[in-house]
C-alpha positions in Angstrom: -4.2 -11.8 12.6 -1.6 -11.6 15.1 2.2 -11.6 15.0 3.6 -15.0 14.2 4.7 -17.3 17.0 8.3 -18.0 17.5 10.2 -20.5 14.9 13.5 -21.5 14.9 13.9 -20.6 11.0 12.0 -17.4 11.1 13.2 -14.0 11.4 11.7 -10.1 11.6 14.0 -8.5 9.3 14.2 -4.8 10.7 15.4 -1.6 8.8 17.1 1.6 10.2 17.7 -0.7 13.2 20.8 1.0 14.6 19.0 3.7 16.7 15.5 5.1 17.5 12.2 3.8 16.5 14.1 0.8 14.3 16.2 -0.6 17.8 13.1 0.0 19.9 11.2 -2.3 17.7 13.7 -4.7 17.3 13.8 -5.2 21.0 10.3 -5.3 21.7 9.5 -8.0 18.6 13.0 -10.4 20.8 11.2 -9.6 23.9 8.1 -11.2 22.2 10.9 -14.3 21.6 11.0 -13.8 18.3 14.2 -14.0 16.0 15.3 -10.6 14.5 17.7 -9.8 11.6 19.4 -6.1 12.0 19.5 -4.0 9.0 21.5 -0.4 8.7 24.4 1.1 7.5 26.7 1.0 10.4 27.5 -2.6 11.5 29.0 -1.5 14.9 26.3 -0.5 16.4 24.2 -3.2 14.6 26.7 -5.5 16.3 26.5 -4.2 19.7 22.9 -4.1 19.8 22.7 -8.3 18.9 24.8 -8.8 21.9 22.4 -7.1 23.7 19.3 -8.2 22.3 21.0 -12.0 22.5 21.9 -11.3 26.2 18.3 -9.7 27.7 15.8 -12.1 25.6 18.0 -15.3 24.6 17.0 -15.0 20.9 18.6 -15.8 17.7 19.6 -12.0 16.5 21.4 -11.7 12.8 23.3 -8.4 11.3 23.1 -7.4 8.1 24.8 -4.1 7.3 23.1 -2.5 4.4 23.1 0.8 2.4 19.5 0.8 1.5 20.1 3.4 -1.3 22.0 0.7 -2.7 19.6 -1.3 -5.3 22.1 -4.2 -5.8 22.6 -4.3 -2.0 18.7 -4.7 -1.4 18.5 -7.2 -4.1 21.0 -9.3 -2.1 19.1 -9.2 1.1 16.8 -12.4 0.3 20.0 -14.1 -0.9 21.7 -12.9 2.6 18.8 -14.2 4.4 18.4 -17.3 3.0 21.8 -18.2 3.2 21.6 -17.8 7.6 19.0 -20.8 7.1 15.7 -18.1 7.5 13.0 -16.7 5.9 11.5 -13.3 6.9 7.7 -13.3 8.3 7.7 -10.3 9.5 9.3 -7.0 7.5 9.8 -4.0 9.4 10.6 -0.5 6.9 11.5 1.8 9.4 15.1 3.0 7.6 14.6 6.5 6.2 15.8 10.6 7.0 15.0 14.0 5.6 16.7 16.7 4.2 15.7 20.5 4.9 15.3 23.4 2.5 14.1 24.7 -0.4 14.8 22.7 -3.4 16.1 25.2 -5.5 19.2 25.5 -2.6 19.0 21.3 -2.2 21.4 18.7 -2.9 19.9 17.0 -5.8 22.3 13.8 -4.8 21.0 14.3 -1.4 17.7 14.5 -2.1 17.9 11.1 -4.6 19.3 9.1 -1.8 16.5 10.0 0.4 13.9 9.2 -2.1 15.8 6.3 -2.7 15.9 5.2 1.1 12.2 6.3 2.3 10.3 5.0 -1.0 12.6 2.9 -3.2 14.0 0.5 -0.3 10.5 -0.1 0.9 9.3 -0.6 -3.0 12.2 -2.9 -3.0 11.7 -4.9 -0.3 7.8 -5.6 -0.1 8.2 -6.3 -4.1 11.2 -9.0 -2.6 9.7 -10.5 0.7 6.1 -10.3 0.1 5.9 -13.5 -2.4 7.0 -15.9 0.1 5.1 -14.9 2.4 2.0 -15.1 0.4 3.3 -18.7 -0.4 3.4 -19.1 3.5 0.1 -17.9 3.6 1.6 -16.0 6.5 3.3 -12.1 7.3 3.3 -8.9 8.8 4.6 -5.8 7.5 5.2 -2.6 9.2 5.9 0.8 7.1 7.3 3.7 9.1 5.6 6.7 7.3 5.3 9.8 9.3 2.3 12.9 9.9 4.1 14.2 7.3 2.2 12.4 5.0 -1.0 13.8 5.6 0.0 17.3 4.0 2.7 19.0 2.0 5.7 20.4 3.8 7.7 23.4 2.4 10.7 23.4 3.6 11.0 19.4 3.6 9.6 18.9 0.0 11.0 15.5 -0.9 10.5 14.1 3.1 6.7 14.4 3.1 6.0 13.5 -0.4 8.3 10.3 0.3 6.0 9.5 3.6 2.5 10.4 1.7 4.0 7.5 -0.8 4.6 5.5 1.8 1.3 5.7 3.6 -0.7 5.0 0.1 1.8 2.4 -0.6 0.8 0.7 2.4 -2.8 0.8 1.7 -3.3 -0.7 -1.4 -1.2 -3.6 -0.5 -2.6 -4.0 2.3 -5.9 -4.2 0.1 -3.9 -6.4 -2.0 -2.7 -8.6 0.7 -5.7 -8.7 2.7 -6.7 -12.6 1.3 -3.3 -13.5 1.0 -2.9 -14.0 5.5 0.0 -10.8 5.1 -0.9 -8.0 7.2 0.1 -4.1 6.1 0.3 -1.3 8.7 1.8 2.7 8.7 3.2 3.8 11.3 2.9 7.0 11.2 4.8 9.3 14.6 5.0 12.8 14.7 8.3 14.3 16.3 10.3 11.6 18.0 13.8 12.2 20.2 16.0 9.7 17.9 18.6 12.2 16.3 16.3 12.3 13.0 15.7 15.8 13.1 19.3 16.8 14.1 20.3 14.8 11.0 17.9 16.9 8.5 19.8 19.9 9.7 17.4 21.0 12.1 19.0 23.2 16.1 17.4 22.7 19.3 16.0 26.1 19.0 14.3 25.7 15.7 13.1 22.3 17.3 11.8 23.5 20.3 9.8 26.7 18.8 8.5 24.5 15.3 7.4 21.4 17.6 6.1 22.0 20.9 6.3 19.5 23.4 3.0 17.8 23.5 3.7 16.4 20.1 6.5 14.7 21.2 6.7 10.8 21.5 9.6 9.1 23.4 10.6 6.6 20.7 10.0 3.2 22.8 6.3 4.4 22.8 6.2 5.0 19.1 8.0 1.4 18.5 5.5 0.4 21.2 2.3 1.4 19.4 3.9 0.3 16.0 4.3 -3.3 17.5 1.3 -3.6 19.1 -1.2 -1.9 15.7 1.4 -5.1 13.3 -0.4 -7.2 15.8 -4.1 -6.2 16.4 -3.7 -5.7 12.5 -4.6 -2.3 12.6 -4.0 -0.2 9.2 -2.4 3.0 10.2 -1.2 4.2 13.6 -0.1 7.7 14.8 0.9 8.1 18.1 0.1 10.8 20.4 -3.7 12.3 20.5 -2.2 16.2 19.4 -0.2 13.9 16.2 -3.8 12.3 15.4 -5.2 15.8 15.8 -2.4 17.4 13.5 -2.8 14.8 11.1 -6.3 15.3 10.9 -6.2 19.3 10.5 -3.5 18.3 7.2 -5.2 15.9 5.8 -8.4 18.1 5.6 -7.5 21.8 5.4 -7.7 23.4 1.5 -4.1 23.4 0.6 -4.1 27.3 -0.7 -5.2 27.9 3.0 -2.4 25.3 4.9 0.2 25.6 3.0 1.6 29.3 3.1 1.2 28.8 7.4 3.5 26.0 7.2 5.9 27.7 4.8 5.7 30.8 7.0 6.2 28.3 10.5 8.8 26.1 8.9 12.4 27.2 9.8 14.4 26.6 6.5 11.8 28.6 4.9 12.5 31.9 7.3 14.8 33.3 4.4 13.6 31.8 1.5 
């Protein structure tokens, strides 16, 4: 099953949309000519995005500024939806960030509102978008997970746990799905340049000695191979041969072996 074709009361309702892998996607699925409704926190730069999305590809763009940490505020997005005349056939849960340390130094509100934007939004909003689409007999869903869900990550404790949710989220419903005509696929980058890992609390230097470069994936390319795995219905996609590589050597080492490497590699762990 491919992405749906264009209709004038259908929209691809994208989260985290402000900046990164979220805009990227967003402007490849207009360029595709299909409708897309804008979903972040900052409405600003949601807004100046639809004008250029509206501008380059001549397609019907909506803003919805959302907290996604917010339950009542995800609750509402159907309502919001419905209410612009459209109906989503195509969900994109790409909002999410990470915090950094050891959680006996962490923020525990901090580390809720993470959990509560990388697994509880995307709970929230396949639980609210999926029956209509199952109605419809027709859907696409993407979950942005990461590599870090193939192993445990001292140092980012709540992040990878979150993303190895996400990733087993999106294959049982995808099983779940599978007769329904609604498509599940993880996207799952490694390092990407968007700001995310400036955000966790991470410097250039600890970037550039943690990552190294061949891992890295310029974010169109990520959104790219996100956009084009929704539409040759593929189940999970990681970008980058050294990230399939990685994800591989995680998923398969014996934890008492991996783990104290990473510990000892990760930078918020140096002191610990």
């Amino acid at each position: 099953m491919s992405l749906p074709a264009p209709q004038s009361d259908r929209t691809c309702l994208v989260t985290g949309a402000s900046s990164g892998i979220g805009e990227e996607i967003a402007g490849l699925l207009a360029a595709r000519g299909l409708g897309v409704t804008l979903v972040a926190r900052t409405e600003s730069k949601l807004l100046a995005l639809a004008d250029a999305l509206r501008a380059r590809h001549g397609v019907r763009v909506e803003v919805l500024a959302t907290d996604l940490a917010d339950a009542d505020a995800c609750s509402a997005l159907p309502g919001r939806v419905a209410d612009l005349g459209l109906a989503v056939n195509v969900l994109v849960n790409n909002a999410g960030f990470s915090t950094l340390g050891p959680v006996y130094r962490s923020d525990a509100e901090r580390e809720i509102a993470m959990v509560r934007t990388d697994v509880e939004a995307v709970v929230h909003l396949c639980a609210l978008f999926t029956p209509a689409m199952v109605e419809r007999r027709s859907g696409c869903i993407l979950n942005v997970a990461s590599t870090a869900a193939f192993q445990p990550i001292p140092g980012q404790a709540g992040y990878g746990a979150s993303k190895a949710f996400v990733l087993s989220y999106s294959h049982a419903i995808r099983e779940e799905l599978r007769s329904q005509g609604v498509t599940v696929t993880a996207l799952c980058p490694g390092p990407v340049e968007t700001g995310f890992a400036e955000v966790a609390g991470f410097d250039q230097t600890e970037i550039a000695e943690t990552m190294p470069k061949m891992f890295w994936v310029p974010a169109v390319d990520v959104a790219r191979a996100g956009v084009e795995g929704m539409d040759a219905n593929r189940a999970v996609v990681i970008p980058g041969l050294p990230n399939r590589a990685s994800a591989a050597f995680g998923w398969l080492s014996p934890r008492r072996l991996l783990l104290p490497v990473v510990a000892k590699a990760h930078p918020a762990m140096r002191d610990a």
